[in-house]
N, C-alpha and C positions, 0 to 999 in steps of 0.2 A: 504494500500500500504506500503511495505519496500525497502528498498532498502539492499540487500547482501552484503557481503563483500567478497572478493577474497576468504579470510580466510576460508569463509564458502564453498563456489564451490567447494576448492581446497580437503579439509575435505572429502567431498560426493563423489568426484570421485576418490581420491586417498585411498576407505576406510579407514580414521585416525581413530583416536580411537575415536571423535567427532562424526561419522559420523551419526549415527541414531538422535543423536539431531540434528544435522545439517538440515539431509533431512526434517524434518519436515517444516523446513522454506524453502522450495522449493515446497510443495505441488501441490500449485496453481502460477502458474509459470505467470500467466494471472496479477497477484495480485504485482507483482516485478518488482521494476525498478534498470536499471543497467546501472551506469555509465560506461562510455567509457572508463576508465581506470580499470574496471575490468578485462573485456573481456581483453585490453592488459595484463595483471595481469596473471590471466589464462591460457591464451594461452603460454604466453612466460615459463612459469615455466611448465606447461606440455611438449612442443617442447623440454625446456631447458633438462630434463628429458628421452628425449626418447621415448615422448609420444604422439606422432605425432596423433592418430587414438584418443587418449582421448579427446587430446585439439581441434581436430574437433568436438567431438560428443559436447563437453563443450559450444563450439560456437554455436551448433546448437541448444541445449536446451536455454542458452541464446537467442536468435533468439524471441523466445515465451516469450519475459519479453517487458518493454518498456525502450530504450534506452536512454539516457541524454548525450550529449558532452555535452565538458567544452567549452565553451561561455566568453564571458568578465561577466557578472558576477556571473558564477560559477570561474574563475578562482582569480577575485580580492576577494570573499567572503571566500575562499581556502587560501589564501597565507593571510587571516586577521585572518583565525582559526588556521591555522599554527602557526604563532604568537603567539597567544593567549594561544594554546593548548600545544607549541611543538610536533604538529604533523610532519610527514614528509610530502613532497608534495603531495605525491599519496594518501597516506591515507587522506590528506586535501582535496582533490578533492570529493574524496566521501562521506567523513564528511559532505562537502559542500553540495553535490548533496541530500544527505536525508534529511540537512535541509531545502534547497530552493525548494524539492520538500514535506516537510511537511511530511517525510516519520522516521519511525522507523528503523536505522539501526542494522542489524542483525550481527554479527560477532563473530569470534573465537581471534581476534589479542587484545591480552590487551594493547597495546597502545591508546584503545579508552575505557580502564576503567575509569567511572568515570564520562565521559561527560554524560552530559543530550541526550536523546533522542534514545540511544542505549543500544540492547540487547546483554551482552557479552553471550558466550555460552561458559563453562569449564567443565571440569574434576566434576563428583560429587566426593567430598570427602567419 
């Protein structure tokens, strides 16, 4: 099980230059957990975009993962990695969410180089 990061969705559907690495951590979409602030993530920055027919199709592939709200303690574990990490909230949210669910997070955003338990995915030199 992983958990994605916006980063990563955003990447696949808007083909970035990430995107073939990206899709590969979408594969098995059965295999994916996604916090509740992804899908906000997603959605709002394709709508925000113009992208009204993406940010559905986004939601509906989501749909086929399993979902995580923030809880009292996905939110107190979040605002103690934020702390910790200087994460921002939203990304502390899902930091959280892969670790309270024991999951490897996948992502493009290097705000999360470095922490234990996550794959960043860049640029090959």
């Amino acid at each position: 099980m992983k958990v994605i990061d916006s980063s990563v969705w955003l990447e696949l559907v808007t083909d970035g230059p990430l995107a073939v690495r990206c899709s590969e951590h979408l594969a098995d979409l059965a295999e994916v957990v996604t916090p509740s602030v992804v899908l906000l993530e997603v959605y709002r920055v394709l709508r925000r975009q113009g992208r009204e027919r993406a940010a559905l199709r986004s939601v509906g592939e989501m749909e086929h993962t399993r979902f995580v709200a923030v809880d009292t303690h996905v939110a107190i574990t979040a605002a103690d990695l934020s702390i910790d990490h200087g994460l921002a909230a939203a990304d502390a949210l899902i930091y959280a969410t892969a670790r309270l669910e024991g999951c490897e997070l996948v992502t493009a955003d290097t705000d999360f180089r470095g922490l234990p338990g996550v794959t960043l995915i860049e640029a090959e030199d």
